[in-house]
DSSP file (Angstrom, degrees, kcal/mol; ACC not computed):
  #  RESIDUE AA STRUCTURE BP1 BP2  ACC     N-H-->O    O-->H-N    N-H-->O    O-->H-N    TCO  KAPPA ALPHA  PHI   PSI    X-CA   Y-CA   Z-CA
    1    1 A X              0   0    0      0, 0.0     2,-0.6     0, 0.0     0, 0.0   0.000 360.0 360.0 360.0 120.1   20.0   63.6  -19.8
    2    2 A X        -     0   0    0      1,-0.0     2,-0.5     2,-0.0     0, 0.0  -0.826 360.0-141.8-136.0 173.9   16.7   63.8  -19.1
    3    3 A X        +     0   0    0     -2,-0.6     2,-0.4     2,-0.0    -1,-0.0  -0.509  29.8 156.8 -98.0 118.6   14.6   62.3  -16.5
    4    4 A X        -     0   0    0     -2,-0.5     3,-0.1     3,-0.0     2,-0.0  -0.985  43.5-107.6-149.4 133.3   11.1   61.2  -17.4
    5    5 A X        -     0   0    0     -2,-0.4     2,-0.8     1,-0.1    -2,-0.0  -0.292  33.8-111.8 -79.1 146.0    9.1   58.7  -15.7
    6    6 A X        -     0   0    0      1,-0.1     2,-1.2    -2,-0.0    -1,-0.1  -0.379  31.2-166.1 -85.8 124.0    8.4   55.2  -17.4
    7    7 A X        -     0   0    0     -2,-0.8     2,-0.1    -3,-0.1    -1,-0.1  -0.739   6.4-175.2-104.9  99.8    5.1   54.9  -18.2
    8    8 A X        -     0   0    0     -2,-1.2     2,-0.4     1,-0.1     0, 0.0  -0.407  35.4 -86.5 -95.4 166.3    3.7   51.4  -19.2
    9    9 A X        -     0   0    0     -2,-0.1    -1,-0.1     1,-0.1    -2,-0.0  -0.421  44.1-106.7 -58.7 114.8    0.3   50.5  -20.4
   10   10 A X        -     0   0    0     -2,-0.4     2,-0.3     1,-0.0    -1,-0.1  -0.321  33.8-157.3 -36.3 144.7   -2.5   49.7  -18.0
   11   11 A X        -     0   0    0      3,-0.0     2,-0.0     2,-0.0    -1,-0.0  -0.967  11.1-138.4-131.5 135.7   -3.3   45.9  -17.7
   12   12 A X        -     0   0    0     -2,-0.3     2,-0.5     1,-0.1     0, 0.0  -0.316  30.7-113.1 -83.4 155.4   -6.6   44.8  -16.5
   13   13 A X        -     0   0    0     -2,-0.0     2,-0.4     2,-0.0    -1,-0.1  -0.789  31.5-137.0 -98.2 125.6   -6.1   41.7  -14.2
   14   14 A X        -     0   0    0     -2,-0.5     2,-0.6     1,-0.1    -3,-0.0  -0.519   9.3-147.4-106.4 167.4   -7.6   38.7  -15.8
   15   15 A X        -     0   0    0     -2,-0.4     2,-0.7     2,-0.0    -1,-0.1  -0.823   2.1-158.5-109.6 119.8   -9.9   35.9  -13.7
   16   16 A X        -     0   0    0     -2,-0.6     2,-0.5     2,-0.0    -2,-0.0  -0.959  12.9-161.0 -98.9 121.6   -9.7   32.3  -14.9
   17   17 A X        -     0   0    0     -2,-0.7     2,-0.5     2,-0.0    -2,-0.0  -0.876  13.9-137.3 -81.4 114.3  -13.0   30.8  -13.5
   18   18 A X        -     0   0    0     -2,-0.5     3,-0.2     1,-0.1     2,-0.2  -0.694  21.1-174.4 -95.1 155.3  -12.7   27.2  -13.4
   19   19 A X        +     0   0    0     -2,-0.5    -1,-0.1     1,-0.2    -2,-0.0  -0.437  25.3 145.3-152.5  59.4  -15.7   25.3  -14.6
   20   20 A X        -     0   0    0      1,-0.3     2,-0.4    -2,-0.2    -1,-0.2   0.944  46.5-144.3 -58.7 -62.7  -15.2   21.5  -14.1
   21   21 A X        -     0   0    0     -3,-0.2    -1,-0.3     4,-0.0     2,-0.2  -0.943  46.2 -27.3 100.5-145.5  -18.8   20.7  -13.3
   22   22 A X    >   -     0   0    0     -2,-0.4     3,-0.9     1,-0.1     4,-0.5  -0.497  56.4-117.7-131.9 148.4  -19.7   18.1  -10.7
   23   23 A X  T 3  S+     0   0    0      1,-0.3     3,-0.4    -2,-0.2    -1,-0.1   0.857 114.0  55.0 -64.9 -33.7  -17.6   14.9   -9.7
   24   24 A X  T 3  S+     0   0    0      1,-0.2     3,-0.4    42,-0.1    -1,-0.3  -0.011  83.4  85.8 -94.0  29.6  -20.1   12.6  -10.8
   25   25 A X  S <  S+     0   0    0     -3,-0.9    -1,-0.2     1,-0.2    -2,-0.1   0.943 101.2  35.2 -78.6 -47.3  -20.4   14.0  -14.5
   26   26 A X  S    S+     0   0    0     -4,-0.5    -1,-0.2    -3,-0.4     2,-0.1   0.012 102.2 109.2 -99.2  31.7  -17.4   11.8  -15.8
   27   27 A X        -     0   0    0     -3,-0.4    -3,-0.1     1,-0.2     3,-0.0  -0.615  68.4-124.0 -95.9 172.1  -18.5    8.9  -13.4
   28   28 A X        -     0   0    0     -2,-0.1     4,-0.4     1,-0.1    -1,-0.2  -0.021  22.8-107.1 -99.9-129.8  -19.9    5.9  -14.7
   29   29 A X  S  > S+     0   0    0      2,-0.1     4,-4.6     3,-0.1     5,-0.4   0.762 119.9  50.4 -97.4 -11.3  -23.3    4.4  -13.7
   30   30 A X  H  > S+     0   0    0      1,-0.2     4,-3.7     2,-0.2     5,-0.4   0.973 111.3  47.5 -67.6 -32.0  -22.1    1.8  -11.8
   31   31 A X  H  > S+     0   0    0      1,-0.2     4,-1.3     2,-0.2    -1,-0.2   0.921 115.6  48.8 -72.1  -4.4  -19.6    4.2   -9.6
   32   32 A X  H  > S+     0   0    0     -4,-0.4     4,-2.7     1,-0.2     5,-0.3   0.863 109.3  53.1 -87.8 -26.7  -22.8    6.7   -9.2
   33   33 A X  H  X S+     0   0    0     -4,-4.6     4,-2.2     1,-0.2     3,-0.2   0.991 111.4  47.3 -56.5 -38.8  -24.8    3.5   -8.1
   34   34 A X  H  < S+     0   0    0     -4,-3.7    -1,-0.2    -5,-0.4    -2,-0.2   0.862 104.7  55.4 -73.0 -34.7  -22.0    3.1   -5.7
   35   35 A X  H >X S+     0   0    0     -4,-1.3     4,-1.5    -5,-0.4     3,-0.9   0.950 108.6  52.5 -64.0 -49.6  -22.1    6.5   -4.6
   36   36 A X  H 3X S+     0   0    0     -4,-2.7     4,-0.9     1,-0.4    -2,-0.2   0.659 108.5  48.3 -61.9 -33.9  -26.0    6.0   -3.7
   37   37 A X  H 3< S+     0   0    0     -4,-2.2    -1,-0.4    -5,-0.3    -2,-0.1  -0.439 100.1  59.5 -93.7  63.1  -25.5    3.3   -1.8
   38   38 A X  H <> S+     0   0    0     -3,-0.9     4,-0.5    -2,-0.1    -2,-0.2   0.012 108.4  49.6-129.0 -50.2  -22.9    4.6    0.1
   39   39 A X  H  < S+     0   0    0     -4,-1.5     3,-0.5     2,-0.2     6,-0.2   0.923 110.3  56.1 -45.5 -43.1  -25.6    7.3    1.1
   40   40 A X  T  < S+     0   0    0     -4,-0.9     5,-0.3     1,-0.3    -1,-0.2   0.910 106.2  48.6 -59.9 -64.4  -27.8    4.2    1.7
   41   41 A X  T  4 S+     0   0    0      3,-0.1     2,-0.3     2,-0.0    -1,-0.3   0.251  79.5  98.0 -92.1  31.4  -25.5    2.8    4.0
   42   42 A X  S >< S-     0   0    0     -4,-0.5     3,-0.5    -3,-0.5    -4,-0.0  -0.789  71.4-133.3 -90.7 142.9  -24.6    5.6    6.5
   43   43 A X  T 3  S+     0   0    0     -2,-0.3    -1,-0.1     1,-0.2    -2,-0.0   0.458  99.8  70.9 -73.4 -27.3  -26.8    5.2    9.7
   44   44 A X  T 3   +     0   0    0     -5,-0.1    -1,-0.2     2,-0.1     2,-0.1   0.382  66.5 111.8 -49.8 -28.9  -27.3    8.6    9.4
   45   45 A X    <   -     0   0    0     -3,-0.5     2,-0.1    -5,-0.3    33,-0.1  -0.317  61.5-126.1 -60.4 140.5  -29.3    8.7    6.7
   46   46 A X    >>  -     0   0    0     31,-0.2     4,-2.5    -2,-0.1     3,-0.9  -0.544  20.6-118.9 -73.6 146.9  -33.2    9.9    7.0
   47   47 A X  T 34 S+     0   0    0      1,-0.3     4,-0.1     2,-0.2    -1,-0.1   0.673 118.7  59.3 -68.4   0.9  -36.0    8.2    5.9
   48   48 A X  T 3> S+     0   0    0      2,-0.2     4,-1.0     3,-0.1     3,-0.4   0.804 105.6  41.2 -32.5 -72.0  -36.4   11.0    4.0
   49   49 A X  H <> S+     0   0    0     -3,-0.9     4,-2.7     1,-0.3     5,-0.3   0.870 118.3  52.9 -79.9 -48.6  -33.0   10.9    2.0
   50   50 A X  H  < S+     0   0    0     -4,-2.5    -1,-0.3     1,-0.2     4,-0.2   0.557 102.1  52.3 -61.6 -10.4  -33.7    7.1    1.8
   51   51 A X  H  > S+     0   0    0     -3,-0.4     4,-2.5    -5,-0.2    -1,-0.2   0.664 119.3  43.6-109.9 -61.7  -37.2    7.3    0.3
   52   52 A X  H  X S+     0   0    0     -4,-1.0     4,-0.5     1,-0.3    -2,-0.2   0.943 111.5  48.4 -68.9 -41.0  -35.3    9.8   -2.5
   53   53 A X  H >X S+     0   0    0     -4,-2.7     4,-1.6     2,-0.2     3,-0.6   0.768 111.8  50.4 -56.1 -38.6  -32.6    7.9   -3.0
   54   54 A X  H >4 S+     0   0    0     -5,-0.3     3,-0.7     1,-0.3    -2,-0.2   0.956 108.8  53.2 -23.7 -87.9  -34.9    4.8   -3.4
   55   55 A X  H 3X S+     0   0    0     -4,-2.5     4,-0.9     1,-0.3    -1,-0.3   0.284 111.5  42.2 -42.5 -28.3  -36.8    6.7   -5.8
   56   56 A X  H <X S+     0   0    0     -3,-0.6     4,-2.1    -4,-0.5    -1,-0.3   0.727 113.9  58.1-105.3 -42.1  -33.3    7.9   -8.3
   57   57 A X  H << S+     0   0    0     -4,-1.6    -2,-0.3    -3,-0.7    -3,-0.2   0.769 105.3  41.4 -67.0 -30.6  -32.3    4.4   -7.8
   58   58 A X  H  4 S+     0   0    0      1,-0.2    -2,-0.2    -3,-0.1    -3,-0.1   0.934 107.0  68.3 -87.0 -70.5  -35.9    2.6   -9.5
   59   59 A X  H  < S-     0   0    0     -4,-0.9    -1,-0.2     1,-0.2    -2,-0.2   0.653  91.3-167.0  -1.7 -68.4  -35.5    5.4  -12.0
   60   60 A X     <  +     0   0    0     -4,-2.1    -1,-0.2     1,-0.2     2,-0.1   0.461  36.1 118.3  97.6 -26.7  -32.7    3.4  -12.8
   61   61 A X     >  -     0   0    0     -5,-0.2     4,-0.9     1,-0.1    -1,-0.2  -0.356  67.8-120.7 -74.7 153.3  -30.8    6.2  -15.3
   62   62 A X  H  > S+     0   0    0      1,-0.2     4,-1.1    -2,-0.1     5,-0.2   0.929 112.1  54.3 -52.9 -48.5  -27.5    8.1  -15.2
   63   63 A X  H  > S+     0   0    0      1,-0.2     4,-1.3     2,-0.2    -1,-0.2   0.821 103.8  44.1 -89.7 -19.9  -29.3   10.8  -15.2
   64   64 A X  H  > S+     0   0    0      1,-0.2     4,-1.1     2,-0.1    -1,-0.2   0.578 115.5  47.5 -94.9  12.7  -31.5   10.6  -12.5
   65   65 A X  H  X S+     0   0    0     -4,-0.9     4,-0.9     2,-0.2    -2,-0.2   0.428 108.4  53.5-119.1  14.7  -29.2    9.4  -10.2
   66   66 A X  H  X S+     0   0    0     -4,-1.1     4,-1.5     2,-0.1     5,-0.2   0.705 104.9  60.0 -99.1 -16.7  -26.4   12.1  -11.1
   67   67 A X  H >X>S+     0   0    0     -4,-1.3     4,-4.0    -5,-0.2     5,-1.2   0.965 105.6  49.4 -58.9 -52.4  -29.3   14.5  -10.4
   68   68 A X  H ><5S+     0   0    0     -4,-1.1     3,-1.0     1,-0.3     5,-0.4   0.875 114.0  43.4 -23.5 -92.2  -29.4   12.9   -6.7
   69   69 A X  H 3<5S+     0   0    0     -4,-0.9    -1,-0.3     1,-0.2    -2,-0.2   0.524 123.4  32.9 -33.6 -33.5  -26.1   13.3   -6.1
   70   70 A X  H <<5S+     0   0    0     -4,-1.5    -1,-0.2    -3,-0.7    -2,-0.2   0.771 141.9   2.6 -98.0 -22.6  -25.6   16.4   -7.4
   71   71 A X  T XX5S+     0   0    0     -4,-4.0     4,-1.2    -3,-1.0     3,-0.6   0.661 118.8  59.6-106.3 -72.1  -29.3   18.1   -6.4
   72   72 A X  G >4<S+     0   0    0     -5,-1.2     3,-2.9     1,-0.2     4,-0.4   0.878  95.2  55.7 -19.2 -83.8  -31.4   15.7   -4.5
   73   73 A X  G >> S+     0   0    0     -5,-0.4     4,-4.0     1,-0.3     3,-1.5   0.774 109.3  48.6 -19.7 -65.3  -29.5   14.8   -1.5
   74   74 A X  G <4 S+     0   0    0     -3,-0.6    -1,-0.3     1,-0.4    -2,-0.2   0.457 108.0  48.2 -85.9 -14.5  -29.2   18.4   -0.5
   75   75 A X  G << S+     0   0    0     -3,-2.9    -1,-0.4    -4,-1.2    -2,-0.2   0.325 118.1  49.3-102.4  29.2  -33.0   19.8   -0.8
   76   76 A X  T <4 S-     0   0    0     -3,-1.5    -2,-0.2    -4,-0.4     2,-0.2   0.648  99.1-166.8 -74.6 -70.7  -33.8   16.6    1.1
   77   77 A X     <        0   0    0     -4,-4.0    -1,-0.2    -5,-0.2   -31,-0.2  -0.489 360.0 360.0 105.0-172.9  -31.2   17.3    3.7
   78   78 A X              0   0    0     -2,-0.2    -1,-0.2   -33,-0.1   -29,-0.1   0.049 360.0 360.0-122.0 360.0  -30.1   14.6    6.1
């Protein structure tokens, strides 16, 4: 008998990246309006953030008020 060590194949380890996108992609516009006034009405808000939010809100699109939420807000800051 003889004795010989098992030798398998290398296997690389593989990395699932998950790649959802943003919460508000599948919303519609009313729940992103809702999301924007939610911003609105925290006390917290700046007049800053309110001024931007304003501004995505006359817009009046999906798309510039999923840009808020997802962009806006945050180079604004609180």
């Amino acid at each position: 008998m003889l004795a010989t060590p098992s030798v398998a194949a290398p296997t690389t380890p593989v990395v699932t990246v998950a790649t959802t996108g943003s919460p508000y992609d599948e919303m519609s516009a009313d729940d992103l309006r809702v999301a924007m006034f939610r911003i609105l009405a925290d006390p917290d808000t700046s007049a800053a953030l309110r001024a931007a939010a304003g501004a995505a809100l006359d817009d009046n699109t999906p798309e510039a008020l999923r840009h808020f939420l997802e962009v806006g807000q945050y180079e604004v800051g609180q």
